[in-house]
C-alpha positions in Angstrom: -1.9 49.9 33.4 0.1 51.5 30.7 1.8 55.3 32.2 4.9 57.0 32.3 7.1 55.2 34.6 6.3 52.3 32.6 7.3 53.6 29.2 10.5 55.2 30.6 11.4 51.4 32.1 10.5 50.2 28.3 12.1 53.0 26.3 15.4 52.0 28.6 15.4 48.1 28.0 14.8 48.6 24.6 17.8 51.3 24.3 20.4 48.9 26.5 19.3 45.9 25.2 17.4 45.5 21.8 18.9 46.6 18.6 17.0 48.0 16.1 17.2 46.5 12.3 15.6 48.8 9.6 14.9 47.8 5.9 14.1 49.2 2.6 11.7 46.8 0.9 10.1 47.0 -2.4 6.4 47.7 -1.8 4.1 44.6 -0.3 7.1 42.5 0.8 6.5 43.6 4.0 2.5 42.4 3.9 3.4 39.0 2.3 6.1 38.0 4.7 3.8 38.9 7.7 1.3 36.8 6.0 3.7 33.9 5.9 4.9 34.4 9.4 1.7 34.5 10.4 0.8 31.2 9.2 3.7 29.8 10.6 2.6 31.4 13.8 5.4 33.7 14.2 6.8 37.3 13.7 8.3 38.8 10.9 11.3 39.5 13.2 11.3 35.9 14.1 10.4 34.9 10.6 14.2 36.7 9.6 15.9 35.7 12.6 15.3 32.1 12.2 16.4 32.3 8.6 19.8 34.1 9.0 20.6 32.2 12.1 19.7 29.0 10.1 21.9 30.0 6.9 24.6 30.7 9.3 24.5 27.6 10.3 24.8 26.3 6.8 27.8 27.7 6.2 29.8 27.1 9.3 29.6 31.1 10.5 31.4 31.5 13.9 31.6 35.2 14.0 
């Protein structure tokens, strides 16, 4: 069950450990890349992180 000791445990992960990525999208981007991810069976947030990390690749980025 969902209560307030577990949302203050969540709330703190997300704050310590999670960063949080926000973006400015022309409108129905956001629907057509969830459809997309969807089909591949993933997230959106997946979806982007596999591409960046992947184009990274491509071009040798150590940082």
């Amino acid at each position: 069950m969902y209560d307030e000791k577990s949302k203050k445990k969540t709330m703190k992960y997300l704050a310590t450990s999670r960063e949080i990525l926000h973006l400015n999208l022309p409108l129905g981007t956001k629907d057509r890349w969830k459809d997309y991810a969807a089909e591949r069976g993933i997230s959106v947030t997946e979806l982007l992180k596999n591409l960046i990390e992947e184009d990274m690749r491509k071009h040798n980025f150590k940082g």
